[in-house]
C-alpha angles and dihedrals in degrees: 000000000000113000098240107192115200130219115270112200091196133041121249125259109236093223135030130254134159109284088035145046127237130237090268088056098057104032141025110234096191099058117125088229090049099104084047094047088054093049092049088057094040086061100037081052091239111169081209152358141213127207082196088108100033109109091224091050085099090048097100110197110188108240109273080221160024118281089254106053089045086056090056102032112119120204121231105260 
């Protein structure tokens, strides 16, 4: 299975409220193709992306850390 993020005309709110949903709505932020999928909308130019059509976007993987060492992590270059 390939990650396959979507255009998104409008950012995301970062947190839900009645007339939007929030990031956890649109993308999964867990998921182990999340820093690809960003790239892949950084180069097409996208404002925003949704994991909503993505066949792993129901593929739920638990965080490998806690939220503060996620926060910090750097990714080899």
């Amino acid at each position: 299975m390939k990650p396959c993020p979507a255009d998104l005309p409008q950012t995301i709110n970062p947190e839900a409220g009645p007339k939007r949903a929030g990031v956890e709505t649109h993308r999964n932020l867990n998921c182990h193709h999340y820093d690809n999928c960003l790239d892949e909308a950084v180069r097409r130019g996208w404002q925003s992306f949704t994991c909503m059509k993505c066949p792993m976007y129901q593929h739920v993987a638990p965080p490998q850390m806690g939220l503060e060492a996620y926060a910090t992590q750097r990714r080899p270059v």
